[in-house]
KOLTOR-988900 format. One record per residue (C-alpha): residue in three letters; residue number from 0; x, y negated, z negated. Coordinates in steps of 0.1 Angstrom, whole numbers. Layout:
% residues N
[rec ala,NUM,[X,Y,Z]]
...
% end
This chain:
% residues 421
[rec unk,0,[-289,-85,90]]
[rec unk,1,[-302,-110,64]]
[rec unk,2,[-276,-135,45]]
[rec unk,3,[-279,-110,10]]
[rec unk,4,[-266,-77,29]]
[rec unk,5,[-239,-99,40]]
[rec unk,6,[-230,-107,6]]
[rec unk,7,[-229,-71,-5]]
[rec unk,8,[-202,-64,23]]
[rec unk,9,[-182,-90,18]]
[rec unk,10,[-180,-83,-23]]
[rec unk,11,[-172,-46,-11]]
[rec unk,12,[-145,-58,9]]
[rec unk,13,[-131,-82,-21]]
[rec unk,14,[-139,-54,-48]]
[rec unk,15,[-109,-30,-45]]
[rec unk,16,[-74,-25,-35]]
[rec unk,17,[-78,13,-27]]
[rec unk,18,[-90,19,7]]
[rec unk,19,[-121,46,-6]]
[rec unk,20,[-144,12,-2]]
[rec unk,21,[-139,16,36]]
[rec unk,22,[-168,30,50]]
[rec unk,23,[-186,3,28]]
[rec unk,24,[-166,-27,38]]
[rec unk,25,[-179,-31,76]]
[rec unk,26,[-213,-12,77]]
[rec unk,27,[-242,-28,87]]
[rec unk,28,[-275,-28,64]]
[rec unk,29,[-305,-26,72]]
[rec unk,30,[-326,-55,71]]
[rec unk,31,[-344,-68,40]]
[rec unk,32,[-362,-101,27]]
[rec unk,33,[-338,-96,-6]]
[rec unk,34,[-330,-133,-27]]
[rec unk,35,[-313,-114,-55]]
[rec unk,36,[-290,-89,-57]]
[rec unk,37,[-274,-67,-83]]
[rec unk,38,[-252,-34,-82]]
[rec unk,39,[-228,-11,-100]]
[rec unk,40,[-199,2,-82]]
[rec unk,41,[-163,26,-92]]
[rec unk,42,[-139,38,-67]]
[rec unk,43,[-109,64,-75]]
[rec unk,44,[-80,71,-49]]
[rec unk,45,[-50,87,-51]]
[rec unk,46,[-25,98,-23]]
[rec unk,47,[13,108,-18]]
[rec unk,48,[35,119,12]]
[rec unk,49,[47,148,-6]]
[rec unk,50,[34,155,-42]]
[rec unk,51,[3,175,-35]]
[rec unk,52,[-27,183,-57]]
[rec unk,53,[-16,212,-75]]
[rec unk,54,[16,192,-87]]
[rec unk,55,[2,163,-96]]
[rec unk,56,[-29,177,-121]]
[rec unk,57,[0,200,-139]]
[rec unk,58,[20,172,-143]]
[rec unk,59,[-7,149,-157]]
[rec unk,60,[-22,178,-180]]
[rec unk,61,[9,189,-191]]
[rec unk,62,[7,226,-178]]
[rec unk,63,[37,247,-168]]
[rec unk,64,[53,238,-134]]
[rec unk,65,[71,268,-123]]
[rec unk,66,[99,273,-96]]
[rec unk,67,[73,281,-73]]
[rec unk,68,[54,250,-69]]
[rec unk,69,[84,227,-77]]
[rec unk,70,[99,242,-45]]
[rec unk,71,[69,240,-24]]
[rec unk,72,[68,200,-30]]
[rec unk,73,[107,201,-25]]
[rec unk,74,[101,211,9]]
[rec unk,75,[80,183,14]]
[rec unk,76,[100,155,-1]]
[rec unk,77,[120,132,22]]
[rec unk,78,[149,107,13]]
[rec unk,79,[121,80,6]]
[rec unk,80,[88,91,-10]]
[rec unk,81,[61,73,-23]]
[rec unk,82,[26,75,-47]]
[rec unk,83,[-1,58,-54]]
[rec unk,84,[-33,56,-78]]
[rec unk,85,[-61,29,-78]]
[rec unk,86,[-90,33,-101]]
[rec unk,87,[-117,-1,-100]]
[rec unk,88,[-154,0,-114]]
[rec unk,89,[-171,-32,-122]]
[rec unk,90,[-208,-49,-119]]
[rec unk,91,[-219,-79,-93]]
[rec unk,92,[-247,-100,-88]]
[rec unk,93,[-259,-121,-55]]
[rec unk,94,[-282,-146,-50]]
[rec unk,95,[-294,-164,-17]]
[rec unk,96,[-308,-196,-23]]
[rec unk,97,[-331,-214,9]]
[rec unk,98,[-302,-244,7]]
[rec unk,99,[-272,-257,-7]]
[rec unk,100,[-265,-290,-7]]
[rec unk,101,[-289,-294,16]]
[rec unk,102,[-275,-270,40]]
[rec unk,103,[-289,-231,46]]
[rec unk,104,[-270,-199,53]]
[rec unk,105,[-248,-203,22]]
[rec unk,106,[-249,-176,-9]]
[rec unk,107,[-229,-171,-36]]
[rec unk,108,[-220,-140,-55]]
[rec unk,109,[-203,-131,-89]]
[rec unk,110,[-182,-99,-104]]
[rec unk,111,[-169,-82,-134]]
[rec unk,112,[-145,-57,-128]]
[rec unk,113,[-119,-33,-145]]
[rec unk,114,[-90,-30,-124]]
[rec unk,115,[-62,-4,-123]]
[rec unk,116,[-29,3,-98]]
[rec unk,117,[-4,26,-101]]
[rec unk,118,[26,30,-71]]
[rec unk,119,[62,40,-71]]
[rec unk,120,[85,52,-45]]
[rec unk,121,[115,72,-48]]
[rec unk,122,[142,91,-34]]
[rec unk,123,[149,128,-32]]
[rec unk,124,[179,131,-52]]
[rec unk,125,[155,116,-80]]
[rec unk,126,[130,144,-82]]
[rec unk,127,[156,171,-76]]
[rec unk,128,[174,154,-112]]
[rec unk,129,[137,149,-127]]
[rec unk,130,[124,185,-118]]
[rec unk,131,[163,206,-118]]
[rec unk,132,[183,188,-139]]
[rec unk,133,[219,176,-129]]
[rec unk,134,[236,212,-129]]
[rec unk,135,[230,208,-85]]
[rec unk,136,[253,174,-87]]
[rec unk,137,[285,183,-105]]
[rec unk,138,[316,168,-89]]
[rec unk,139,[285,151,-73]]
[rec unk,140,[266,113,-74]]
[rec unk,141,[232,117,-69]]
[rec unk,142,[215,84,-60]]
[rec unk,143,[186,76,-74]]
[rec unk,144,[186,39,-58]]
[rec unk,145,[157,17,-47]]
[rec unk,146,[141,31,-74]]
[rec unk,147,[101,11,-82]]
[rec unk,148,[78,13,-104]]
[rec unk,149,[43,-4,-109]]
[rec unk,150,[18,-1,-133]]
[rec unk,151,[-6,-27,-137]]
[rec unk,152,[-40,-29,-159]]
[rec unk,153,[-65,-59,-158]]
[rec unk,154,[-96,-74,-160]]
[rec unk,155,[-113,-96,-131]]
[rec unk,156,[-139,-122,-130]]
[rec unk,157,[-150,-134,-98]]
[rec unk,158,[-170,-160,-82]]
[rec unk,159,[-175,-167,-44]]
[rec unk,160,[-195,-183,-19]]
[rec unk,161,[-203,-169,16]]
[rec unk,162,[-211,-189,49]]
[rec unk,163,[-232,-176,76]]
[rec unk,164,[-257,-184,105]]
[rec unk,165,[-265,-145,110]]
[rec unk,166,[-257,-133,141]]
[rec unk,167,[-252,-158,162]]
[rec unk,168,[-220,-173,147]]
[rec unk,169,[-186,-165,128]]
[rec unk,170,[-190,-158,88]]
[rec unk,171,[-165,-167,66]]
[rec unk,172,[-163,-165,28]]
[rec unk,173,[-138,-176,2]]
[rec unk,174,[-134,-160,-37]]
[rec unk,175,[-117,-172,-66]]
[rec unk,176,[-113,-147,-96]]
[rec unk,177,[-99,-156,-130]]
[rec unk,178,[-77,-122,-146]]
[rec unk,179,[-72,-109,-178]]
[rec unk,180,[-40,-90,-182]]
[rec unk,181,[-40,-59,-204]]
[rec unk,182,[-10,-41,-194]]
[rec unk,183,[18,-38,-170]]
[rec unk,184,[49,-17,-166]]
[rec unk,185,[74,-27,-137]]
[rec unk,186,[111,-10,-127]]
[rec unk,187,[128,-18,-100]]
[rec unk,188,[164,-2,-97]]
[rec unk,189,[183,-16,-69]]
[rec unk,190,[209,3,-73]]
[rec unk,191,[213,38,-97]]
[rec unk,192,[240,65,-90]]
[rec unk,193,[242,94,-116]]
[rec unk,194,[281,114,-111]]
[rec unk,195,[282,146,-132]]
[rec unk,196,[314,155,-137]]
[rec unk,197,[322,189,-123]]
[rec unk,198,[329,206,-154]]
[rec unk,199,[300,194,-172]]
[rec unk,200,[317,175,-194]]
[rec unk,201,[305,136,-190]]
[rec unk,202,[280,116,-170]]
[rec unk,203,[289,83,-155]]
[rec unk,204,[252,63,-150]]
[rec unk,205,[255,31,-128]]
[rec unk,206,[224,7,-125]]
[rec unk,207,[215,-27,-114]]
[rec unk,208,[177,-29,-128]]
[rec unk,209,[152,-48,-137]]
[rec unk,210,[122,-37,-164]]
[rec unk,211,[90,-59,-173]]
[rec unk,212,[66,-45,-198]]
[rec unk,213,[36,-62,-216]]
[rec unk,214,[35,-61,-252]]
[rec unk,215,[35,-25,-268]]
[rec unk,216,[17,-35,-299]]
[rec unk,217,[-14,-42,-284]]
[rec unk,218,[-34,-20,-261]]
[rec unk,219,[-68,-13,-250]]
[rec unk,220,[-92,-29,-230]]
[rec unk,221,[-95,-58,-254]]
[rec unk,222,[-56,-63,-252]]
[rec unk,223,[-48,-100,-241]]
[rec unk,224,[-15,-98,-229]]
[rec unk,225,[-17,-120,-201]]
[rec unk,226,[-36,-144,-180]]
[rec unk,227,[-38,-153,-142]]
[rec unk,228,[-60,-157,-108]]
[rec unk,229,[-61,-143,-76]]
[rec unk,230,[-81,-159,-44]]
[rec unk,231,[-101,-138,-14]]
[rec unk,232,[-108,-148,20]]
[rec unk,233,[-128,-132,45]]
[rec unk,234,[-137,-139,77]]
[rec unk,235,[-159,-121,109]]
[rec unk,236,[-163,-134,145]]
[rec unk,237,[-192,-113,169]]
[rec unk,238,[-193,-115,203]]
[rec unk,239,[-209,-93,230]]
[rec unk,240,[-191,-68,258]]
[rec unk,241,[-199,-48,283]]
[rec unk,242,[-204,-17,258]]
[rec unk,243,[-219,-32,234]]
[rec unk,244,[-224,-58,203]]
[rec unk,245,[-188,-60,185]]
[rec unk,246,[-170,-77,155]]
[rec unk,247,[-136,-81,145]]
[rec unk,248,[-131,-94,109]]
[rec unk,249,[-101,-101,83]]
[rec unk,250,[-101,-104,51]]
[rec unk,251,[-69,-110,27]]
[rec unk,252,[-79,-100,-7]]
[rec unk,253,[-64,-101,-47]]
[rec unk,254,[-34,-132,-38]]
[rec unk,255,[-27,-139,-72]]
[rec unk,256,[-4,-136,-99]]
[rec unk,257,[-5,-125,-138]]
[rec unk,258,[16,-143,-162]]
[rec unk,259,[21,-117,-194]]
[rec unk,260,[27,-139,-230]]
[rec unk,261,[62,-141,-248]]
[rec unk,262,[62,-105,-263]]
[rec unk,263,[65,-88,-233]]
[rec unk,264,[100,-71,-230]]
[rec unk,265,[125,-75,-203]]
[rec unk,266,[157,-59,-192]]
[rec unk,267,[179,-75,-161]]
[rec unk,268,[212,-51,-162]]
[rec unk,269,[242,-46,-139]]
[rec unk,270,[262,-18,-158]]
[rec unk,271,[273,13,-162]]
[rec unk,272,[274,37,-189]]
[rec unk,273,[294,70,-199]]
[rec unk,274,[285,97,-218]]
[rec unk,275,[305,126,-232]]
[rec unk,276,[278,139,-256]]
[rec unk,277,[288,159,-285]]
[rec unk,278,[313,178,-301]]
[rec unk,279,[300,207,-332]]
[rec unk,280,[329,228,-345]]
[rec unk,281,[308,244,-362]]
[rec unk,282,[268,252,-370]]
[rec unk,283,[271,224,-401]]
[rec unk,284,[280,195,-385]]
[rec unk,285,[244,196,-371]]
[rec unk,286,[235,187,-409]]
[rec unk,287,[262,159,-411]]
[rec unk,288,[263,121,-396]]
[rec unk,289,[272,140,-364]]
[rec unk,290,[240,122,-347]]
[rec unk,291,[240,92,-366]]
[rec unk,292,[261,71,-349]]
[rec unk,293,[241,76,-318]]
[rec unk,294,[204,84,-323]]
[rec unk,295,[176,79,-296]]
[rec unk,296,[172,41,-304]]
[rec unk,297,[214,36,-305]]
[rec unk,298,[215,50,-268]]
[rec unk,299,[185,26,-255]]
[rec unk,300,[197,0,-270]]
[rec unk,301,[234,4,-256]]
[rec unk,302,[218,11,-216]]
[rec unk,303,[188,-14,-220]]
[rec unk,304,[193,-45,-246]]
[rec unk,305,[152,-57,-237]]
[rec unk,306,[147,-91,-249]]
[rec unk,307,[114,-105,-254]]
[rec unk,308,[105,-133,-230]]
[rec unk,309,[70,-140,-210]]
[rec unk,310,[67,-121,-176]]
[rec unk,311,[52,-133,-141]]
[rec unk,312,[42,-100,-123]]
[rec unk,313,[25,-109,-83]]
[rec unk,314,[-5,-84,-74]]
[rec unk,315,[-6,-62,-46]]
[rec unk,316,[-22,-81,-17]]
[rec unk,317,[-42,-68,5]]
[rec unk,318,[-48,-72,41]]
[rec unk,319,[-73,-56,65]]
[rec unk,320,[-84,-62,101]]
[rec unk,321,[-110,-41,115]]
[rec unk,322,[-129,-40,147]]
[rec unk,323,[-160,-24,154]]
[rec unk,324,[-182,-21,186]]
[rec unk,325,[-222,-7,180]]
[rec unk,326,[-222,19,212]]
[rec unk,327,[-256,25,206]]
[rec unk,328,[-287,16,180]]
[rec unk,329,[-272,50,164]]
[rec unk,330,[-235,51,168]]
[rec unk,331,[-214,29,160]]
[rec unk,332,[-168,32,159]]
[rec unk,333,[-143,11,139]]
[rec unk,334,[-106,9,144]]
[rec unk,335,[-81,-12,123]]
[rec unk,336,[-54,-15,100]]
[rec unk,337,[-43,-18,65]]
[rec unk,338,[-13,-35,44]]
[rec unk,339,[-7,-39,6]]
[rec unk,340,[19,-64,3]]
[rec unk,341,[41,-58,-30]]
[rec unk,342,[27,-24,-33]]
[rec unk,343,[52,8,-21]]
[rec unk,344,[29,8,6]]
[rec unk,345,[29,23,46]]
[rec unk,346,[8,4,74]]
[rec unk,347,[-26,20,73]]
[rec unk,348,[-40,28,113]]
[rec unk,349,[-78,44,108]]
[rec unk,350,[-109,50,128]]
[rec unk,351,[-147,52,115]]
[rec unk,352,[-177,67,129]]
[rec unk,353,[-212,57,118]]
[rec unk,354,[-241,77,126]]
[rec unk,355,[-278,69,118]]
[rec unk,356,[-300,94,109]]
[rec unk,357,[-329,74,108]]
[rec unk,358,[-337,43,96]]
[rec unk,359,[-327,53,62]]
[rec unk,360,[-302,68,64]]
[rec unk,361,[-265,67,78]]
[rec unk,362,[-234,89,74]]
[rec unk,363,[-202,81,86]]
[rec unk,364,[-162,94,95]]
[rec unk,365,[-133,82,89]]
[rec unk,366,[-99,95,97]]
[rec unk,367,[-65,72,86]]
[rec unk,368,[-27,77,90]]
[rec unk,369,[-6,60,67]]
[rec unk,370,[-9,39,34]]
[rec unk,371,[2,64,3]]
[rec unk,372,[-1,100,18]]
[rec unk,373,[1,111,57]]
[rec unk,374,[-31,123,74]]
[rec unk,375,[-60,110,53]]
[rec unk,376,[-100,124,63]]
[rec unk,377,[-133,115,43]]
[rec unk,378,[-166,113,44]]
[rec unk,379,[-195,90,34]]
[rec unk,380,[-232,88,29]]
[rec unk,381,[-254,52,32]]
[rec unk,382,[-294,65,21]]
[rec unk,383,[-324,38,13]]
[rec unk,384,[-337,52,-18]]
[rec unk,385,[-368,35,-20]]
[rec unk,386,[-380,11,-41]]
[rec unk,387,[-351,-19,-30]]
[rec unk,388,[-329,4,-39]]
[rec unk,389,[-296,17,-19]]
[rec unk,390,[-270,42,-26]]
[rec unk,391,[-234,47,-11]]
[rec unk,392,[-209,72,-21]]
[rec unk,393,[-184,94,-6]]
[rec unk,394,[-148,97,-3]]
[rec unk,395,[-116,89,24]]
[rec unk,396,[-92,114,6]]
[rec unk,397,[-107,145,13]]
[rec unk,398,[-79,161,26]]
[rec unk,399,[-63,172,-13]]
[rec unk,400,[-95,191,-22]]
[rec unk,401,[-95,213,12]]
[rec unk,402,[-60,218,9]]
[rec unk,403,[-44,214,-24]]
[rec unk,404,[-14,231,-24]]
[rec unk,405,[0,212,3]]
[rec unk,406,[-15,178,3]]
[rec unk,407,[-21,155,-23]]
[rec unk,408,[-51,131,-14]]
[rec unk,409,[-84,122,-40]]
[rec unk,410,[-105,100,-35]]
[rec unk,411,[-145,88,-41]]
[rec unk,412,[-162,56,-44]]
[rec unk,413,[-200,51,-56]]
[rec unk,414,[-222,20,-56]]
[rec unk,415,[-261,14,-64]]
[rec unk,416,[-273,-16,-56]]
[rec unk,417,[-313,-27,-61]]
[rec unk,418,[-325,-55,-41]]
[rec unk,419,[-352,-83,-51]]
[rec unk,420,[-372,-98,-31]]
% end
C-alpha cells in the first residue's frame, strides 16, 4: 500500500465524528504510483435508543404525532435516553513528495470541512411532560434532571503530515485544524423538578442550569461567531501471526476547543419559580392589561436573566481503537471500539468484514452495539472506477430504514477521490 493511500485513510479517520466513515477508516487500497491526491467526501448519521424513524421525521417536518406513535416510543424510552445527529461534508487534497527535509516516507495532506453535531440525553419523565403535558404529574414532581443539550456548527481547516515506511514499520500522523465557529446552543440542567399541584392550580419549576448560545443576530455559514483549534493523532503498528498479517491502530481525533465572541448569551441559574397563571372573570378581561404584566419576554426574563458574555464550548473527542487481521488475500475482519468524550455518548463495540470481489472491487459488513442507538448494521461498497479514480459509499445505520417503526438509525457516507500520478 503506497504512502498516498495511506494518506486518504488516515484523513478518513480525522474527517468525521459520526462513526458512518468506518468501513473507510481501516481499509486497505489498492496499490497505485499516485503523488497527488484530491477527493470530496459528506457523511450523515443519526441514531437514538428509543426515538425511532417514524418519530423523529414527524417531529422534524412538523406532521401530526398521534397517540399511537407517541406510545409506541414510550414503550421504548428508559429513565436515561439519548440522541444524536452528525452531518460533515468537506474537500481534501494530498501530496507525496520523494523527501522532506531530506528524509522519505513523509506526506502531508490538507482539508476544508463543514462540520455539524447534534446530542442530548434525557430522562423519561421529560418526554412524557414534552409529548402529554403535566395532567399525569398532579400532586406529582416529575424530574426532568441531568438534562443536556448540544448543538454545535463550525467550520474546519486542516493541515497534517503523515509518517510511514510502508509495511514494514509503525505509521503515525499528527493534524492541526484551525475552526470557525458559526453556531452553538448548550443546556445543561443539573437539576430540574416540575410539581403540579394536584388541583391544577400552580406549578412550582426548580432548576440549577446552565445555557450557552452564540449570537442570534448572525447566522449562516458566513456567521463568525467564534474561533478555535482542535489537534488529531493517529497511530498504526503491523505485525504478523499465526493467521495472518494484522494491525491495531488509534487515533484520537477533534481535541479542541471553540471560544464564541462577547454577544453570545449566557444563563447560570439556581432557582425556582411559581406560577399560578391567570384569573378572567369574564370574556373581556382578555382585551384588558390582563397579559400585560406578564407577556412571553416578562416570563423569560424572570426564569432566565441571559447576560451577554464570551463562551468557551470543548468539542466532542473522539477516540477509536481498531484491530484487524487479513485472514486471506480476500477476507479480511475488524473488531474495536468507539468513545466521544463530551458527547451524550455510549461505548461503541463493532465488528467489520471486508470481502474482495476482485481486484476492483471490495464490499464490506459491519455490525456495532452501542454509541447513540442499540444494535447498529450497515453496509458499504469500495469500486476502482477507472481512470485514477475511486468511489466509497454506503452506510452503518441501516437498521432505521429496514425497521422504522421501531428503530431509529440513518446513516450514509460518500467519497470520490481521483488519484495523479
Amino acid at each position: 500500500m503506497k504512502k498516498i493511500s495511506i494518506i486518504l485513510c488516515l484523513f478518513l479517520a480525522f474527517s468525521t465524528i459520526s462513526k458512518s466513515q468506518m468501513p473507510l477508516i481501516y481499509s486497505d487500497e489498492f496499490p497505485d504510483s499516485a503523488k497527488f491526491r484530491v477527493g470530496i467526501a459528506a457523511d450523515f448519521s443519526l441514531n437514538s435508543n428509543c426515538l425511532t424513524t417514524n418519530f423523529i421525521s414527524k417531529f422534524y417536518n412538523g406532521g401530526y404525532i398521534d397517540k399511537e406513535l407517541k406510545n409506541s416510543v414510550l414503550e421504548k424510552v428508559k429513565q436515561k435516553n439519548r440522541i444524536g445527529l452528525d452531518f460533515n461534508y468537506g474537500i481534501y487534497a494530498a501530496f507525496a513528495p520523494d523527501s522532506f527535509m531530506h528524509k522519505k516516507n513523509i506526506s502531508f495532506f490538507f482539508s476544508l470541512r463543514d462540520r455539524q453535531h447534534f446530542d442530548a440525553r434525557f430522562s423519561k419523565d421529560f418526554y412524557k411532560l414534552a409529548f402529554y403535558g403535566n395532567a399525569q404529574f398532579a400532586g406529582k414532581t416529575a424530574s426532568l434532571s441531568d438534562f443536556n443539550l448540544n448543538f454545535v456548527r463550525y467550520q474546519q481547516v486542516q493541515f497534517g503530515f503523515f509518517s510511514s515506511k510502508l509495511d514494514s514499520a509503525a505509521r503515525f500522523g499528527v493534524s492541526v485544524s484551525f475552526l470557525k465557529g458559526e453556531q452553538l446552543a448548550s443546556i445543561y440542567a443539573k437539576k430540574a423538578n416540575l410539581f403540579t399541584s394536584e388541583d391544577g392550580q400552580y406549578i412550582d419549576f426548580e432548576t440549577e442550569v446552565q445555557i450557552a448560545q452564540s449570537d442570534t443576530s448572525k447566522k449562516g455559514i458566513g456567521a463568525f461567531n467564534g474561533a478555535g483549534a482542535s489537534i488529531d493523532i493517529f497511530f498504526e503498528a503491523p505485525f504478523k501471526t499465526k493467521i495472518g498479517d494484522a494491525k491495531l491502530s488509534v487515533s484520537i481525533s477533534d481535541i479542541g476547543l471553540l471560544r464564541f465572541n462577547k454577544n453570545s448569551l449566557y444563563l447560570n441559574q439556581d432557582s425556582t419559580f411559581h406560577f399560578e397563571g391567570f384569573q378572567i372573570n369574564t370574556i373581556y378581561d382578555l382585551q384588558d392589561s390582563t397579559f400585560s404584566a406578564t407577556s412571553q419576554d416578562s416570563i423569560i426574563n424572570n426564569i432566565a436573566p441571559f447576560k451577554k458574555q464570551a463562551v468557551t464550548y470543548t468539542l466532542p473527542a473522539v477516540l477509536l481503537i481498531n484491530y484487524r487481521l487479513q485472514l486471506s488475500k480476500k477476507f479480511a475482519l475488524a473488531e474495536g471500539v468507539r468513545y466521544v468524550y463530551n458527547g451524550n455518548y455510549n461505548l461503541l463495540l463493532y465488528a467489520k468484514a471486508d470481502y474482495w470481489i476482485n481486484k476492483k472491487m471490495n464490499v464490506s459488513a459491519t455490525f456495532a452495539w452501542g454509541g447513540y442507538g442499540n444494535f447498529n448494521y450497515g453496509f458499504g461498497f469500495y469500486g476502482n472506477i477507472g481512470k485514477g479514480y475511486m468511489i466509497y459509499l454506503g452506510s452503518n445505520n441501516l437498521e432505521g430504514i429496514v425497521a422504522p417503526k421501531k428503530t431509529g438509525g440513518l446513516g450514509a457516507y460518500v467519497s470520490l477521490v481521483k488519484n495523479f500520478k
